[in-house]
N, CA and C atoms of all chains as a GROMACS GRO file, in nm:
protein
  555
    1UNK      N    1   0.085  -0.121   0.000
    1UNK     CA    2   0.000   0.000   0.000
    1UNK      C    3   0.088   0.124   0.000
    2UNK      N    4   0.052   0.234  -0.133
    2UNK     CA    5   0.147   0.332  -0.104
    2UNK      C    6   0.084   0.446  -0.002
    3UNK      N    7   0.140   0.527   0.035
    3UNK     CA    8   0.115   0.596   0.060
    3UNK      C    9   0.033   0.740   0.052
    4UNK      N   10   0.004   0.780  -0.050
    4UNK     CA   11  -0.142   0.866  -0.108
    4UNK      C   12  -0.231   0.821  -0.088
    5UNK      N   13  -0.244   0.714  -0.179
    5UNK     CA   14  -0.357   0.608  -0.175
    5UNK      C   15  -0.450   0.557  -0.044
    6UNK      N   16  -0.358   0.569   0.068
    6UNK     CA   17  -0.373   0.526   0.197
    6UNK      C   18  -0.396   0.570   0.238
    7UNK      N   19  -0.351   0.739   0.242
    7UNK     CA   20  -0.405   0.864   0.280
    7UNK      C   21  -0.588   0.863   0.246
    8UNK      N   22  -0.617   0.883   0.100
    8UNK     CA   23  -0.726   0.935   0.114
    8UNK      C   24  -0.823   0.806   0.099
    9UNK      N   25  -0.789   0.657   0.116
    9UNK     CA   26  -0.870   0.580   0.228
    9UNK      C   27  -0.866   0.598   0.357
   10UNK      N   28  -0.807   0.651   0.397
   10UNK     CA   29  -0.812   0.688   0.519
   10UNK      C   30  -0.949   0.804   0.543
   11UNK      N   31  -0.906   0.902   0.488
   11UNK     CA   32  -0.982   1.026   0.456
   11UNK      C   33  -1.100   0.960   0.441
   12UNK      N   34  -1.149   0.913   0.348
   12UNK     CA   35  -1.259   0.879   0.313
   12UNK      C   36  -1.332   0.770   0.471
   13UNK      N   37  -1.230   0.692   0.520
   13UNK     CA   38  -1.306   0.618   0.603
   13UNK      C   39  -1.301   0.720   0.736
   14UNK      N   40  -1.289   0.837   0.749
   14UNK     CA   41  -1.293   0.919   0.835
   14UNK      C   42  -1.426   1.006   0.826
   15UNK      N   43  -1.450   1.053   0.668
   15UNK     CA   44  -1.577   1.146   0.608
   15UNK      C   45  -1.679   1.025   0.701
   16UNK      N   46  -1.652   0.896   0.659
   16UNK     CA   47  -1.774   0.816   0.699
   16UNK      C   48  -1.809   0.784   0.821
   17UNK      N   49  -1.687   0.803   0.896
   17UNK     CA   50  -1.701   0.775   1.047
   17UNK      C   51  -1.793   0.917   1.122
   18UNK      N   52  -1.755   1.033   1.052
   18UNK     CA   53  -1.816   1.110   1.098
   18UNK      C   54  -1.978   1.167   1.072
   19UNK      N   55  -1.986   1.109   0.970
   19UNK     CA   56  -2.139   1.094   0.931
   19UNK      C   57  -2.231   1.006   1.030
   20UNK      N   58  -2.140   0.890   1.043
   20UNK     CA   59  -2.186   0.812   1.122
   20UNK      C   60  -2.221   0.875   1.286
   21UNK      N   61  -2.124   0.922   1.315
   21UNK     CA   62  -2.108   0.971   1.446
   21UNK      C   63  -2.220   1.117   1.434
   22UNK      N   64  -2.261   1.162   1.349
   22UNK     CA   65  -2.347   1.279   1.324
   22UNK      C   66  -2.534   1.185   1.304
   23UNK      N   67  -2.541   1.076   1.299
   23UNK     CA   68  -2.690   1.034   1.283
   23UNK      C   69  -2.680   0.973   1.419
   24UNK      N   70  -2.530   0.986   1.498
   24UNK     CA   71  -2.588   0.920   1.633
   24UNK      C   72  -2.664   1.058   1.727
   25UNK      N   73  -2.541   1.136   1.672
   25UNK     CA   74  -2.532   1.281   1.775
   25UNK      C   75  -2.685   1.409   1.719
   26UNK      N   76  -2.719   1.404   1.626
   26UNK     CA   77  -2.864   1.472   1.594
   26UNK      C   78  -2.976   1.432   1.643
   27UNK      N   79  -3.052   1.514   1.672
   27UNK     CA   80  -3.172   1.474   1.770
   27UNK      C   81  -3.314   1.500   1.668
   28UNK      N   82  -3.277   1.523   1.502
   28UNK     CA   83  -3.400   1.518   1.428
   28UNK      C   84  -3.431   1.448   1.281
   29UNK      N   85  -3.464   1.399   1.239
   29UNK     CA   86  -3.472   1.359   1.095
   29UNK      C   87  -3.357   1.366   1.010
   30UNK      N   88  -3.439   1.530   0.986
   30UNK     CA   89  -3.380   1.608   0.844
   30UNK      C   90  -3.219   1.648   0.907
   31UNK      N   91  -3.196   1.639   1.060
   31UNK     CA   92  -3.039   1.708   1.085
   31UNK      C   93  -2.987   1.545   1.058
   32UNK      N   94  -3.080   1.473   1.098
   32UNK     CA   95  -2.970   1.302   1.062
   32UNK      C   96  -2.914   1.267   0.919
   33UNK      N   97  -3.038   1.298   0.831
   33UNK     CA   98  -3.009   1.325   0.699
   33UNK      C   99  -2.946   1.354   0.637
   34UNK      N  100  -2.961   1.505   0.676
   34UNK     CA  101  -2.822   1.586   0.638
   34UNK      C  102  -2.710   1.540   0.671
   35UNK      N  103  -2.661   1.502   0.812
   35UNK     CA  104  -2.513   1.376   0.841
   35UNK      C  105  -2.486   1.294   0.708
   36UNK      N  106  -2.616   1.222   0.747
   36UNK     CA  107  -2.578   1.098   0.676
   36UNK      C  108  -2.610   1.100   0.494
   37UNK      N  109  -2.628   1.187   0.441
   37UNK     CA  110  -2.660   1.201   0.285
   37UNK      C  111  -2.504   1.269   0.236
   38UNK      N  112  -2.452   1.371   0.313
   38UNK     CA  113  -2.339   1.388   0.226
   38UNK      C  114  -2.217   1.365   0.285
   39UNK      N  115  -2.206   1.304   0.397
   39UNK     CA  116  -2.036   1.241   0.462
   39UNK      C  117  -1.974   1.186   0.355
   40UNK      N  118  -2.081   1.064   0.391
   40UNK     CA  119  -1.999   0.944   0.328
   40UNK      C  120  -2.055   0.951   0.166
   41UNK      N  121  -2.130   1.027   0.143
   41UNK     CA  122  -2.070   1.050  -0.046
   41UNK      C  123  -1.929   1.124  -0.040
   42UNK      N  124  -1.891   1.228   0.015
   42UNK     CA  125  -1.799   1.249   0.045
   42UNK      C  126  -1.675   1.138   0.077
   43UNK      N  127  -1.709   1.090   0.165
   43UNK     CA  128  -1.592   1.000   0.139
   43UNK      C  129  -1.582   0.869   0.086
   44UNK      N  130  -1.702   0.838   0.033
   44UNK     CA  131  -1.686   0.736  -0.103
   44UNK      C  132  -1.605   0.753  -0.222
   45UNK      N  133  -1.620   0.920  -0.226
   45UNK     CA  134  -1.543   0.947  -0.344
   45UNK      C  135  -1.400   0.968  -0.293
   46UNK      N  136  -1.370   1.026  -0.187
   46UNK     CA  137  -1.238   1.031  -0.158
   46UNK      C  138  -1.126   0.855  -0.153
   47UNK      N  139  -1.263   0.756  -0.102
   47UNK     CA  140  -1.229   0.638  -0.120
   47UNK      C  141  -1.140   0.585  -0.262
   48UNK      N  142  -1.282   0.640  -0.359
   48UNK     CA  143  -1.250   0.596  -0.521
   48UNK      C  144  -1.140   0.644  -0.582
   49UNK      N  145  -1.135   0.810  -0.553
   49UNK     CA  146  -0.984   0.828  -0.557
   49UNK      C  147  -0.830   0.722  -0.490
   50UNK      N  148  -0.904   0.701  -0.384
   50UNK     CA  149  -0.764   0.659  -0.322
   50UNK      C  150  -0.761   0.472  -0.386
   51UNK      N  151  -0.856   0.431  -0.408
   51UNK     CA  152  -0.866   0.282  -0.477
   51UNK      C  153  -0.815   0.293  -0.639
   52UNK      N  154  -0.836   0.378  -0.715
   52UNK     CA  155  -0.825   0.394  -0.839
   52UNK      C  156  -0.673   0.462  -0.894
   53UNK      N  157  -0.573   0.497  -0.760
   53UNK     CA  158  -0.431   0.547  -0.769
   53UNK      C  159  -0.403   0.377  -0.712
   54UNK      N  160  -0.406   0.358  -0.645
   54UNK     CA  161  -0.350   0.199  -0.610
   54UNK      C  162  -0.425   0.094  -0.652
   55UNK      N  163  -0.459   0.069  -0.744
   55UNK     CA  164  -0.460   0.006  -0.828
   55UNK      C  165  -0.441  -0.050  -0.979
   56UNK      N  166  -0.495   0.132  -1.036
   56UNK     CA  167  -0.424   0.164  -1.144
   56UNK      C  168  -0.424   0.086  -1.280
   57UNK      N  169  -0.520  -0.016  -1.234
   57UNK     CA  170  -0.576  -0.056  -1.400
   57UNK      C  171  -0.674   0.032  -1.478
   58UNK      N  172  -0.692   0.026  -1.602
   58UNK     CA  173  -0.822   0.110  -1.618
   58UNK      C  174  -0.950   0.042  -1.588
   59UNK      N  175  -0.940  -0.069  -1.625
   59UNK     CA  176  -1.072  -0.173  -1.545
   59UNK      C  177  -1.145  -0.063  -1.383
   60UNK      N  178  -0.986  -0.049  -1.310
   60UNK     CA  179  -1.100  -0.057  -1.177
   60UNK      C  180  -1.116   0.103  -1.196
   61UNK      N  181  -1.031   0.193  -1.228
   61UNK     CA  182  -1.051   0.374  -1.228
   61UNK      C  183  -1.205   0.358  -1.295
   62UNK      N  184  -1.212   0.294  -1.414
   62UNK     CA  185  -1.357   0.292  -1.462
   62UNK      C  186  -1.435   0.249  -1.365
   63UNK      N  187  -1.456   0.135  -1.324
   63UNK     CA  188  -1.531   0.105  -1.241
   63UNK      C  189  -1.540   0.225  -1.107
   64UNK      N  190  -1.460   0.269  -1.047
   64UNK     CA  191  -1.445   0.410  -0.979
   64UNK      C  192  -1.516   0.548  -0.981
   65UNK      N  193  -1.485   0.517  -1.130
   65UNK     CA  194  -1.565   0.660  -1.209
   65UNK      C  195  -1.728   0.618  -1.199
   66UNK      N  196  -1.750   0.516  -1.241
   66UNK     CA  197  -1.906   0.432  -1.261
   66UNK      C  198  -1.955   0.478  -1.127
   67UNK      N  199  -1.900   0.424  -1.002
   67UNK     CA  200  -1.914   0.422  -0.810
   67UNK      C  201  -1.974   0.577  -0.800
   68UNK      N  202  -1.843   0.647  -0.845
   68UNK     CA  203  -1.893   0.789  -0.785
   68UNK      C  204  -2.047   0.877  -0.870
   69UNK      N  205  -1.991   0.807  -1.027
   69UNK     CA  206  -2.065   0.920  -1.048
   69UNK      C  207  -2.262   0.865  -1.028
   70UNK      N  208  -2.254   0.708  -1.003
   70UNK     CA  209  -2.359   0.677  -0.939
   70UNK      C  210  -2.416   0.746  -0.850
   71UNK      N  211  -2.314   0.709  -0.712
   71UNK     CA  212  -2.363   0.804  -0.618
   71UNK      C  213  -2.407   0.939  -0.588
   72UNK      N  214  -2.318   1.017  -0.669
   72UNK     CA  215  -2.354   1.145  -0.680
   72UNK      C  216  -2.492   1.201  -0.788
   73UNK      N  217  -2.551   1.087  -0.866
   73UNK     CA  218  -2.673   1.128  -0.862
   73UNK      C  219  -2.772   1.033  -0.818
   74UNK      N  220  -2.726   0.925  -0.757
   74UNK     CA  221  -2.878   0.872  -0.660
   74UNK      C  222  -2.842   0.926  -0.470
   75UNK      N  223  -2.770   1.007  -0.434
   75UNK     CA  224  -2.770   1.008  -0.349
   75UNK      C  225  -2.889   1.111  -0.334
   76UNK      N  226  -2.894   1.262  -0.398
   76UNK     CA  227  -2.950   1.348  -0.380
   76UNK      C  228  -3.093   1.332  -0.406
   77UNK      N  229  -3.145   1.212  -0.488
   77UNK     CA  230  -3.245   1.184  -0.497
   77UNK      C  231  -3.289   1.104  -0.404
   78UNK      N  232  -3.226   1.005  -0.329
   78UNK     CA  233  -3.327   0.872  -0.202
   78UNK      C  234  -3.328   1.006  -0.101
   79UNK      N  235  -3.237   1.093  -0.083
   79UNK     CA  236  -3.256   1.182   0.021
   79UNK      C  237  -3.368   1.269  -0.002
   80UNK      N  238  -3.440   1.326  -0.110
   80UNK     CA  239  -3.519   1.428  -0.125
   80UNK      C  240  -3.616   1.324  -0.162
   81UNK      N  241  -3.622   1.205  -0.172
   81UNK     CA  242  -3.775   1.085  -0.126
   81UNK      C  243  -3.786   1.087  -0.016
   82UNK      N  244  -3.669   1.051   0.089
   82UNK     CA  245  -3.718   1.017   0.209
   82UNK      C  246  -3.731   1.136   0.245
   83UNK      N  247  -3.707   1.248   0.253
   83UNK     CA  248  -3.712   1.379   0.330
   83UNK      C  249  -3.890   1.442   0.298
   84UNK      N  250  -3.940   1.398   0.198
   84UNK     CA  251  -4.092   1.380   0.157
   84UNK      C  252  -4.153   1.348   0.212
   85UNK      N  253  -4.097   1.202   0.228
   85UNK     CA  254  -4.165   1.122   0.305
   85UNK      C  255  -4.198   1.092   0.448
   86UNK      N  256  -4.087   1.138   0.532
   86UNK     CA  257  -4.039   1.160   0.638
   86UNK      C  258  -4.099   1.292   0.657
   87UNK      N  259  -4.134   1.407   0.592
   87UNK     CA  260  -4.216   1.524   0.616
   87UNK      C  261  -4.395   1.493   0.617
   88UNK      N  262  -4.433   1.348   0.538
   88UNK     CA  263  -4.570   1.403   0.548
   88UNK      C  264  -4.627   1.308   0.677
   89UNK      N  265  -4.516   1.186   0.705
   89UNK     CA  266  -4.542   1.093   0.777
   89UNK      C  267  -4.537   1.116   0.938
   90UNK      N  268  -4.482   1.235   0.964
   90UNK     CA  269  -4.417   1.276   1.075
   90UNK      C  270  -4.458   1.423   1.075
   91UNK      N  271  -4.425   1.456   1.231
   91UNK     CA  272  -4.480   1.607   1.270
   91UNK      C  273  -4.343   1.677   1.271
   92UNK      N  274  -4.296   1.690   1.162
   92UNK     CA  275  -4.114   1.798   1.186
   92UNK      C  276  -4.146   1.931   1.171
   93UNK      N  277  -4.053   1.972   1.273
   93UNK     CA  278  -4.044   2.092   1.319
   93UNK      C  279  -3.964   2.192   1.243
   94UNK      N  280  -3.986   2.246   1.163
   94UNK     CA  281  -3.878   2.352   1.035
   94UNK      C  282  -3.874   2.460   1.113
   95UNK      N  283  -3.744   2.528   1.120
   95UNK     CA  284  -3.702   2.644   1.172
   95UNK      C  285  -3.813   2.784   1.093
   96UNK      N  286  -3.790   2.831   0.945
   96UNK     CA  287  -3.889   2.965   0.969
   96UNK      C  288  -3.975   2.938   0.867
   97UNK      N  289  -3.906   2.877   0.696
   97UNK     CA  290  -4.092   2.901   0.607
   97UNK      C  291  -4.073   2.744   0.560
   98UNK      N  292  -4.216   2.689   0.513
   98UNK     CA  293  -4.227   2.577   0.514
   98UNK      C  294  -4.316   2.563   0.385
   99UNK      N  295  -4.203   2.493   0.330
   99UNK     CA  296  -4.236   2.547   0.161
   99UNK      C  297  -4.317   2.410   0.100
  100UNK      N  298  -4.341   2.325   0.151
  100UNK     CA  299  -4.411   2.198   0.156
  100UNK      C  300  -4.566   2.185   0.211
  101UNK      N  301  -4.582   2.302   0.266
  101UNK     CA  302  -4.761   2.274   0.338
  101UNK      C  303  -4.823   2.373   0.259
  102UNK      N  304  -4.969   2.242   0.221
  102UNK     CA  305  -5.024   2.285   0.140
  102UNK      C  306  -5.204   2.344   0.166
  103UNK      N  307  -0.246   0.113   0.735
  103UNK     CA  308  -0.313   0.215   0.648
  103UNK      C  309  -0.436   0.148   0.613
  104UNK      N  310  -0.436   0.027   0.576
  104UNK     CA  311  -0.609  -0.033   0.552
  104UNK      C  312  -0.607  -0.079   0.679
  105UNK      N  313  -0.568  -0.100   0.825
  105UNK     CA  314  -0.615  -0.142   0.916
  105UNK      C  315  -0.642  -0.019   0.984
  106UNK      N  316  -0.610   0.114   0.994
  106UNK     CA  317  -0.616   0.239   1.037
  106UNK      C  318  -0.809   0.289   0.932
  107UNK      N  319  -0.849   0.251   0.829
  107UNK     CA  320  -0.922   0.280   0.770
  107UNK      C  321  -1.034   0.204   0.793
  108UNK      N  322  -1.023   0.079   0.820
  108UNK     CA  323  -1.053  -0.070   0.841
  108UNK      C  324  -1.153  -0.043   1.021
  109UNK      N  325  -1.053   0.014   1.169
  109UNK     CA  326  -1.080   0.085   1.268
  109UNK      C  327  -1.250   0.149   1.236
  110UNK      N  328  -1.208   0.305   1.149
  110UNK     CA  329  -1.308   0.417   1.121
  110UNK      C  330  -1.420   0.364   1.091
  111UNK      N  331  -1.394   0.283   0.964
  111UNK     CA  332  -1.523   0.247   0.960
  111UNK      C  333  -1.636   0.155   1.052
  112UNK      N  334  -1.525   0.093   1.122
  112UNK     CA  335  -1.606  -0.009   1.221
  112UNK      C  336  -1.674   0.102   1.293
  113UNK      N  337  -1.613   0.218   1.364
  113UNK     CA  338  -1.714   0.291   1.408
  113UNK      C  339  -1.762   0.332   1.368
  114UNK      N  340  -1.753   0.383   1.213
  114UNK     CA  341  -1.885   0.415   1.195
  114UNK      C  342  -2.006   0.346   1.161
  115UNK      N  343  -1.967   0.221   1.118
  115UNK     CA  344  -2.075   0.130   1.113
  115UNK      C  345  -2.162   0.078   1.248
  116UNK      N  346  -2.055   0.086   1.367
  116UNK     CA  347  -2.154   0.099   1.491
  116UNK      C  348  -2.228   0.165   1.503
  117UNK      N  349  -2.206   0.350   1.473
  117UNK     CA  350  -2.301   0.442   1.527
  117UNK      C  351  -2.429   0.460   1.405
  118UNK      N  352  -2.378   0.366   1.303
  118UNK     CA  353  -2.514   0.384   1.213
  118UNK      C  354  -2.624   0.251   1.281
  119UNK      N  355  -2.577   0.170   1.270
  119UNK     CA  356  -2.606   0.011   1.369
  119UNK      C  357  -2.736   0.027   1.491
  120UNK      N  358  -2.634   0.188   1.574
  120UNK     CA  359  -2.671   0.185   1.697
  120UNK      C  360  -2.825   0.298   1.629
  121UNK      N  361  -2.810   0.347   1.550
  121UNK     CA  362  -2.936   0.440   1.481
  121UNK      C  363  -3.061   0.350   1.473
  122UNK      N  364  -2.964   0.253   1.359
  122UNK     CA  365  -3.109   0.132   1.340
  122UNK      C  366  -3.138   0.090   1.427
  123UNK      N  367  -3.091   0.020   1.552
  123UNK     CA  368  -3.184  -0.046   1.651
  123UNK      C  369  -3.272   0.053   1.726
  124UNK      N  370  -3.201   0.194   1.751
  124UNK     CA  371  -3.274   0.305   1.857
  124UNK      C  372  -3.381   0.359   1.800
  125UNK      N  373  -3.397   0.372   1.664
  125UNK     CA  374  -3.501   0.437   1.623
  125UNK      C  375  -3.490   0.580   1.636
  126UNK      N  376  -3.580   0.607   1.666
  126UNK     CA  377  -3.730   0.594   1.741
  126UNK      C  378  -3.803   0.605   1.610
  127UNK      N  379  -3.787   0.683   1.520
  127UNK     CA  380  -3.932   0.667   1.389
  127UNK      C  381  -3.893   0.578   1.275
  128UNK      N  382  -3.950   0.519   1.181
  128UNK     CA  383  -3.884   0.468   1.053
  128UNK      C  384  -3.800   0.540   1.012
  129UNK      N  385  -3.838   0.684   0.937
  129UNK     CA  386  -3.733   0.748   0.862
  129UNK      C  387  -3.577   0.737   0.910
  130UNK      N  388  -3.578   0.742   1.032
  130UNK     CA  389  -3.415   0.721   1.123
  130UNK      C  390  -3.377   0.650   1.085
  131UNK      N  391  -3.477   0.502   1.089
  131UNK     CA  392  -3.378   0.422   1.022
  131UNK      C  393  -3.351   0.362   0.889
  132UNK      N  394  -3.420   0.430   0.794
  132UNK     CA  395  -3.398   0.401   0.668
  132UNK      C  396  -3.286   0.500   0.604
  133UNK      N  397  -3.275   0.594   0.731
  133UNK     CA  398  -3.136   0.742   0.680
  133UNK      C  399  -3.054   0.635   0.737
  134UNK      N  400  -3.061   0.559   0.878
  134UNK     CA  401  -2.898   0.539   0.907
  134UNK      C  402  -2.900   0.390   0.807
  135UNK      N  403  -2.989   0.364   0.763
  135UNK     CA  404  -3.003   0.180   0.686
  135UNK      C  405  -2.893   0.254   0.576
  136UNK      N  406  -2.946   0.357   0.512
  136UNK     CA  407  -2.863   0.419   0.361
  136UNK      C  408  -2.704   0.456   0.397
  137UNK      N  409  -2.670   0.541   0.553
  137UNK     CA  410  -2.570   0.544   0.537
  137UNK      C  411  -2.475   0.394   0.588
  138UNK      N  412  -2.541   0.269   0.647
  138UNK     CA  413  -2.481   0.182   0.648
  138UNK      C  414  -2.421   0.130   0.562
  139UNK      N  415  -2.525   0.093   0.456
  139UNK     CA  416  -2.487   0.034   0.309
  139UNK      C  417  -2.353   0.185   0.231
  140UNK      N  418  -2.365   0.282   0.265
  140UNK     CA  419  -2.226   0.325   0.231
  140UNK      C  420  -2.110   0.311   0.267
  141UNK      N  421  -2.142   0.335   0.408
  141UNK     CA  422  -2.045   0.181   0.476
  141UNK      C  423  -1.992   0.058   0.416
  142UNK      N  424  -2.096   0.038   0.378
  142UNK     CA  425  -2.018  -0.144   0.304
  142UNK      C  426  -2.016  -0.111   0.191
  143UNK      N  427  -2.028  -0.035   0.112
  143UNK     CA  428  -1.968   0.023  -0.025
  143UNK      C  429  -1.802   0.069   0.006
  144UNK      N  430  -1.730   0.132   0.092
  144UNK     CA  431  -1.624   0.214   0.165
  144UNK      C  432  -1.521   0.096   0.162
  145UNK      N  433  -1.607  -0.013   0.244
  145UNK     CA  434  -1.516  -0.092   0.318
  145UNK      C  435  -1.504  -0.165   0.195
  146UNK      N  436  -1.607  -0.211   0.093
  146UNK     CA  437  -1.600  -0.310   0.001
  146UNK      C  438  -1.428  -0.244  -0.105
  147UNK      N  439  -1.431  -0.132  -0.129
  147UNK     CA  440  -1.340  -0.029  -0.194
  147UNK      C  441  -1.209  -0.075  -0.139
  148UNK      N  442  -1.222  -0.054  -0.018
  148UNK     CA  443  -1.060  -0.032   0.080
  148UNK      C  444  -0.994  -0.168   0.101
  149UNK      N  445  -1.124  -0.290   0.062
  149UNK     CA  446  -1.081  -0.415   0.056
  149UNK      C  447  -0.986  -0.448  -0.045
  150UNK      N  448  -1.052  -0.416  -0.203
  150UNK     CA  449  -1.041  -0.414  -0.338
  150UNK      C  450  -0.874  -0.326  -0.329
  151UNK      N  451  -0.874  -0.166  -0.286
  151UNK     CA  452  -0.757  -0.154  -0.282
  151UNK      C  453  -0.621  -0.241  -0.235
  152UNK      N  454  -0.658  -0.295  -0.088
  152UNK     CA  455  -0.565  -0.347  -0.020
  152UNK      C  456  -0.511  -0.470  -0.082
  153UNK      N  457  -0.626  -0.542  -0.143
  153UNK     CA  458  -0.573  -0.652  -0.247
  153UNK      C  459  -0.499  -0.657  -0.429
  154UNK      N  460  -0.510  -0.483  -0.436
  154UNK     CA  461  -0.439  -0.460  -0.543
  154UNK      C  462  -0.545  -0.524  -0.645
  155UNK      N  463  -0.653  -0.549  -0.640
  155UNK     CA  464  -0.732  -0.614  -0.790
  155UNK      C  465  -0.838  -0.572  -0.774
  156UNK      N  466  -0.894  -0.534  -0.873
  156UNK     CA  467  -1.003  -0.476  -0.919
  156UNK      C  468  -1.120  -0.559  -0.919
  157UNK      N  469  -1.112  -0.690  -0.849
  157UNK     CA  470  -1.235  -0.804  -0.882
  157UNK      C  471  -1.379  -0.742  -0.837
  158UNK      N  472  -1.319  -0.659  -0.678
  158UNK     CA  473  -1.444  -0.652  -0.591
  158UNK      C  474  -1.553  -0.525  -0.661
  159UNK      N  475  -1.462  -0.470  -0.760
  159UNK     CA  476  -1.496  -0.342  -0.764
  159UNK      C  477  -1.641  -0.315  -0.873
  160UNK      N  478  -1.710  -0.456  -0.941
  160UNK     CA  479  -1.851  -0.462  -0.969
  160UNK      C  480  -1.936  -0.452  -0.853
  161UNK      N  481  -1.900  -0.572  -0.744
  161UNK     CA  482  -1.966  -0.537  -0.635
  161UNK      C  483  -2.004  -0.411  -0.593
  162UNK      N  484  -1.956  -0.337  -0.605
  162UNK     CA  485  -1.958  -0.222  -0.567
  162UNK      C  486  -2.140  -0.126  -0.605
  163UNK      N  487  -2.075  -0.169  -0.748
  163UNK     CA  488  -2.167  -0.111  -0.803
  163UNK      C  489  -2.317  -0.142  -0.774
  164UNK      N  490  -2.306  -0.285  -0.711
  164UNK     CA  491  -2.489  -0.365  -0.724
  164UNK      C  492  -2.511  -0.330  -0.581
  165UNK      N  493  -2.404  -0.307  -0.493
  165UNK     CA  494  -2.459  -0.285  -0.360
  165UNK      C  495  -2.492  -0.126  -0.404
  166UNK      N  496  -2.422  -0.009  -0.430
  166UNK     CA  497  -2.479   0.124  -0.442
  166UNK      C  498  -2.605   0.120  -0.529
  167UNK      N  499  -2.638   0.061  -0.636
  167UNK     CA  500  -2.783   0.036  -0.723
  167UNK      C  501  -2.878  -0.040  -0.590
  168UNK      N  502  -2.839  -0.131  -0.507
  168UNK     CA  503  -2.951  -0.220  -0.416
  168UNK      C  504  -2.952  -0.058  -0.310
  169UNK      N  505  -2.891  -0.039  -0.232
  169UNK     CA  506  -2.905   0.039  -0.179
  169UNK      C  507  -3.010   0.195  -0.240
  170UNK      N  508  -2.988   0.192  -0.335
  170UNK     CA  509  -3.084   0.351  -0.407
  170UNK      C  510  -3.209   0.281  -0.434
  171UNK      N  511  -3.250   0.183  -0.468
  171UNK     CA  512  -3.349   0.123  -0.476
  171UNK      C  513  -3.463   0.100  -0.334
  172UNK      N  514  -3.343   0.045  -0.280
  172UNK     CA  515  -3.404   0.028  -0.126
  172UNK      C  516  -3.480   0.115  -0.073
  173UNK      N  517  -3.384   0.249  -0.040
  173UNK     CA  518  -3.377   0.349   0.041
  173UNK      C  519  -3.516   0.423  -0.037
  174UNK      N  520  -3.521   0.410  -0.181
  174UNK     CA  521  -3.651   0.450  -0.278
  174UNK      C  522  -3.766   0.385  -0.220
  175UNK      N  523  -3.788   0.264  -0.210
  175UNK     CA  524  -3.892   0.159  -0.170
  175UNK      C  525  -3.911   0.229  -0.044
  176UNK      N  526  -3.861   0.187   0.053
  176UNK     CA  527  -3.897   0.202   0.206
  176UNK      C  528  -3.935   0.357   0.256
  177UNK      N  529  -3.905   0.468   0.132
  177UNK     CA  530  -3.946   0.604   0.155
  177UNK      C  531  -4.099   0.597   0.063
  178UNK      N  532  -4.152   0.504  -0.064
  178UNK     CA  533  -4.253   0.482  -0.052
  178UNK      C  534  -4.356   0.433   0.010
  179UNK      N  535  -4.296   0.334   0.134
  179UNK     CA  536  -4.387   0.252   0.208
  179UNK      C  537  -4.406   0.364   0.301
  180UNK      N  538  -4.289   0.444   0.346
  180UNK     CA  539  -4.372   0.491   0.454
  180UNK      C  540  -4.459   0.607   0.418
  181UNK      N  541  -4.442   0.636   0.295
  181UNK     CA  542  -4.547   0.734   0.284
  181UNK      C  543  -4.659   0.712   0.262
  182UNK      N  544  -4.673   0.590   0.208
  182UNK     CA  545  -4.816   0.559   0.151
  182UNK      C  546  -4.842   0.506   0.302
  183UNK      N  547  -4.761   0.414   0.404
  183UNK     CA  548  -4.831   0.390   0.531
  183UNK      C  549  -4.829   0.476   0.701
  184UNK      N  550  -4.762   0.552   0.691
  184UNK     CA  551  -4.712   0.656   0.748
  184UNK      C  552  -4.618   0.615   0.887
  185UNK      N  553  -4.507   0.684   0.924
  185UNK     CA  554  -4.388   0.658   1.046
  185UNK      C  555  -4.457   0.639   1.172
   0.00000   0.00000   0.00000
């Protein structure tokens, strides 16, 4: 394992630890959400970077490229389903305008 | 360096773990269910690196597609049945 590479697996398994540690530490939905919707895209991709320098075929960078750019557009979408859903199913409390009640 | 990465994620896979069992509403745990499965997308990666081969790295892909699917489904159930 070189060393870059190791680095931003590292990085990346850090983005995720702290996401993690943010849906323990929030006391509402949409603040858990928010933790947990962009950490660890965050550090998935910092992952793919760091998998796709140490490895270094084009097989897996492709496959890398495929990972992220997945994530980065189904993440923003299961989050703005469940945040729907989680708004009509539940009594949440929004700080000032509430652009959803109809 | 993959056992230092290998650590992080275990915690963070606890404190998503410890989400799903505590609840308290569905949505909680279909947010910490989604960031688990990124979890095992992370770890599936850091595996694939550490072994220098690219085998694991389809996997990858069917757990992030099962996971968007999922996390889709279970935000329809609860809406149509409510938290």
């Amino acid at each position: 394992m070189h060393v870059i590479p190791g680095l931003f697996l590292i990085a990346g398994a850090l983005f995720t630890m702290i996401g993690g540690i943010g849906v323990v530490r929030f006391n509402d939905v949409m603040s858990r959400m928010h933790a947990a919707a962009k950490a660890p895209t965050l550090g998935l991709i910092l992952a793919a970077i760091g998998a796709a320098i140490e490895i270094g075929t084009g097989r897996a960078i492709a496959a890398c490229v495929l990972v992220v750019l997945l994530q980065l557009s189904t993440s923003p979408v299961a989050s703005h389903v469940l945040g729907r859903a989680a708004y009509r199913s539940l009594d949440v409390t929004l700080d000032d305008e509430d652009d959803l009640a109809e | 360096m993959t056992v230092i990465a290998a650590i992080l994620l275990v915690i963070g896979a606890g404190a998503f773990l410890y989400r799903i069992l505590a609840g308290p509403t569905i949505p909680d745990r279909v947010v910490a269910l989604d960031g688990l499965l990124s979890v095992v997308v992370i770890g599936i990666i850091v595996t694939a690196a550490n072994s220098d081969s690219g085998v694991g790295l389809s996997t990858v892909l069917l757990v992030a597609l099962v996971a968007f699917v999922g996390t889709i489904a279970l935000a329809r159930f609860i809406e149509r049945r409510g938290g």
